[in-house]
C-alpha positions in Angstrom: -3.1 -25.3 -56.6 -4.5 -28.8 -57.1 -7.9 -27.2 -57.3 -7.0 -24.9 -59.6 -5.4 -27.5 -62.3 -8.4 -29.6 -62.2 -10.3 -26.6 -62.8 -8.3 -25.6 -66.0 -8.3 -29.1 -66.8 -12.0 -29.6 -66.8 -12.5 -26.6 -68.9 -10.7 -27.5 -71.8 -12.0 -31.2 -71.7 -15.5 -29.7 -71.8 -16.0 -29.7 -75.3 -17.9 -32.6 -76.8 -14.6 -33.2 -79.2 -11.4 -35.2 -78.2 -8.8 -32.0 -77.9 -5.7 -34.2 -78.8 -7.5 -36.4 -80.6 -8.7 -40.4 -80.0 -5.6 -41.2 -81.8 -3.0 -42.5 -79.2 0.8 -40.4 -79.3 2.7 -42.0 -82.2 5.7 -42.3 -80.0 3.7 -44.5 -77.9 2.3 -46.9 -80.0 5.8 -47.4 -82.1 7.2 -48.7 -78.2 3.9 -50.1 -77.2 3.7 -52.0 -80.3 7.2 -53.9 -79.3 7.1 -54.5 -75.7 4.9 -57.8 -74.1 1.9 -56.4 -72.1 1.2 -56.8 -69.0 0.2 -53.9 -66.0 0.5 -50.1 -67.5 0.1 -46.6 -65.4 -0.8 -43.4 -67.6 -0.4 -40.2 -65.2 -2.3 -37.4 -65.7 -3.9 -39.2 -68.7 -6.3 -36.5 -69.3 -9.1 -37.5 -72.6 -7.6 -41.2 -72.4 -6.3 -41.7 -76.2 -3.3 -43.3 -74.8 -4.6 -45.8 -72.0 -7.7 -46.8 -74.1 -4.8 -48.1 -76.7 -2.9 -50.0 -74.3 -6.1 -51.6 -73.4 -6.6 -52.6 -76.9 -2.8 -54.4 -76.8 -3.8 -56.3 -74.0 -2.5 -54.2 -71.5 -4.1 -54.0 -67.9 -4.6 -50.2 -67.6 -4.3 -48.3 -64.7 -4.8 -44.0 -65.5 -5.1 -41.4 -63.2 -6.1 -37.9 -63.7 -7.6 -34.6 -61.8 -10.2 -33.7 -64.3 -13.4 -35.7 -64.4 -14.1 -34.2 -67.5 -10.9 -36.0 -69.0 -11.8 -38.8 -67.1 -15.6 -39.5 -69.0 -14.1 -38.7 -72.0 -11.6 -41.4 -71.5 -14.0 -44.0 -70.2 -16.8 -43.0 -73.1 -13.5 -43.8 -75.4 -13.2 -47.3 -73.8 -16.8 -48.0 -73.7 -16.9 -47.5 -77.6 -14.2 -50.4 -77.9 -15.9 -52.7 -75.4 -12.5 -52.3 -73.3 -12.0 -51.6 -69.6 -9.8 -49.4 -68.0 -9.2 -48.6 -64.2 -9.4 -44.8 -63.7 -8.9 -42.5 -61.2 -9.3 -39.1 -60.2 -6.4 -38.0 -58.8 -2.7 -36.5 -58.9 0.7 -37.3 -58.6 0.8 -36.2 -55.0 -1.9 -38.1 -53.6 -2.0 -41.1 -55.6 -0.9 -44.3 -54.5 -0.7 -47.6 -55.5 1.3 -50.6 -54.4 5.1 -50.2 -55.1 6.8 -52.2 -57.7 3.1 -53.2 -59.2 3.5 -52.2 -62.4 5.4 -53.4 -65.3 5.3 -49.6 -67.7 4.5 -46.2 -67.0 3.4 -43.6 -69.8 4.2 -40.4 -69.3 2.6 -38.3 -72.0 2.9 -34.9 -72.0 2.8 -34.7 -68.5 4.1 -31.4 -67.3 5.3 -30.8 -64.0 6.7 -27.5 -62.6 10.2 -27.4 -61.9 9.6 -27.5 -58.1 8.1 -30.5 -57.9 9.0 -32.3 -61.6 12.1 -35.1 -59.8 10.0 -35.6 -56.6 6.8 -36.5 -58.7 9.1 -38.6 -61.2 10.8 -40.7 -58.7 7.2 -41.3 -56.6 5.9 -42.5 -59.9 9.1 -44.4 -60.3 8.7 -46.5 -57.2 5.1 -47.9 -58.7 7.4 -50.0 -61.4 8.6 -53.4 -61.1 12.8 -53.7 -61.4 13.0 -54.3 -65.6 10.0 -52.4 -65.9 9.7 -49.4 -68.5 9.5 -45.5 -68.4 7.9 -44.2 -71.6 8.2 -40.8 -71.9 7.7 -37.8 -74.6 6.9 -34.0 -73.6 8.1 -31.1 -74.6 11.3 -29.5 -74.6 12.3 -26.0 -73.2 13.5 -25.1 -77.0 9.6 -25.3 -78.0 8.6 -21.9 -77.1 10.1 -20.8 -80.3 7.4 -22.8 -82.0 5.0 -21.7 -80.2 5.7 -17.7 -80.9 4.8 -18.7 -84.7 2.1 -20.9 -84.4 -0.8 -20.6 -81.7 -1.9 -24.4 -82.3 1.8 -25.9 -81.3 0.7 -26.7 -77.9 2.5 -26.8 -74.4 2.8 -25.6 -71.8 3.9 -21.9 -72.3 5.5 -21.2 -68.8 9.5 -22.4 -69.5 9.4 -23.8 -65.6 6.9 -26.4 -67.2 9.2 -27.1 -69.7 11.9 -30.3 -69.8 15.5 -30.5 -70.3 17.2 -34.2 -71.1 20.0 -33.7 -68.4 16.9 -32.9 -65.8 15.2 -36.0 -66.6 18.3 -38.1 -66.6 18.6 -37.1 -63.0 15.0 -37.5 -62.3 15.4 -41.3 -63.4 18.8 -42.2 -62.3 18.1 -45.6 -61.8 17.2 -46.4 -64.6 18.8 -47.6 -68.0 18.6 -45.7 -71.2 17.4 -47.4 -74.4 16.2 -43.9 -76.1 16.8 -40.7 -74.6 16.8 -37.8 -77.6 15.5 -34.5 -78.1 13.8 -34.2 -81.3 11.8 -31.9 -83.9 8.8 -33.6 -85.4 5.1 -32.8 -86.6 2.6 -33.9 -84.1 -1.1 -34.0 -85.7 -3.1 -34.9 -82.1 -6.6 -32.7 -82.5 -6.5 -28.9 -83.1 -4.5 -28.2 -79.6 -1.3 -30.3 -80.7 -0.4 -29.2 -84.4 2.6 -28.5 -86.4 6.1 -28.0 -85.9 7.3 -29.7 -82.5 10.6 -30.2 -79.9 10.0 -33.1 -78.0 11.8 -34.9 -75.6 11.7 -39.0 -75.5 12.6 -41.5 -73.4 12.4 -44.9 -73.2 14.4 -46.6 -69.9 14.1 -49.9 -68.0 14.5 -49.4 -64.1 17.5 -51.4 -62.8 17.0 -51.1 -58.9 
């Protein structure tokens, strides 16, 4: 399985363009912007948008990802800003890193299956320091409907991929909410994220 998602994942990171974009998630930068940097983790950070922006905040960035394709894209990204970023390849299952070493994790589109979504959520969990942040935004199980009426909406098109805001408040039930919404907006991130979007966000501090 992990095989097989690097695989898909190197495929559409082939191209010589940024598929979402160099642009980091608008969501993102609006919390980003606000909060005092210090160590950041971006899971499955894919083409590296979102990392090499924390990096250029001050942040000390920390990605991981399965596809090396995503992953020279990302550091090519960096390179271009003079800016250095520490990046793996890698997945939620195997990673690991010191617990309570990190002050924010960015969680960006980062699709999990069903069967595995709370377990990977509360590994990642453990990696952040008490009063540290989740930042989350993906897409909700009510964005099929914009993806039957436009092919460039994006997401994951399986509903098991998909997120509910009851599921995640589960998956991080130590934590304290500051923004937990579900939301339509227009995402403009490359040609594979366009148009017409449901989107969940979070933002949450861990209390224990």
């Amino acid at each position: 399985m992990a095989k097989d998602i690097a695989k898909f994942w190197d495929e559409k990171f082939s191209s010589k363009e940024y598929i979402y974009g160099k642009e980091p998630n608008k969501y993102v930068k609006k919390v980003l912007d606000k909060l005092k940097p210090g160590c950041i983790l971006f899971p499955a950070e894919g083409e590296g948008r979102n990392a090499v922006y924390a990096a250029t905040k001050g942040w000390d960035v920390y990605a991981f990802d399965p596809s090396i394709s995503g992953k020279n894209k990302a550091m090519e990204l960096a390179k271009t800003k003079n800016l250095s970023i520490d990046y793996q390849i890698n997945d939620v299952e195997k990673v690991n890193y010191k617990e309570e070493s990190f002050d924010a994790i960015v969680l960006v589109f980062a699709h999990f299956h069903k069967n595995v979504r709370r377990a990977y959520h509360q590994k990642l969990s453990k990696y952040l320091k008490k009063g540290g942040h989740i930042i989350l935004e993906a897409f909700s199980q009510a964005h099929i409907k914009n993806q039957q009426t436009n092919p460039k909406a994006g997401g994951p098109k399986n509903i098991d991929l998909l997120y509910n805001l009851e599921e995640l408040k589960e998956d991080f039930n130590n934590f304290e909410f500051i923004v937990l919404e579900e939301t339509s907006t227009k995402l403009e991130e490359g040609e594979h994220h366009v148009g017409k979007s449901n989107v969940l966000r979070i933002l949450a501090k861990k209390i224990n």
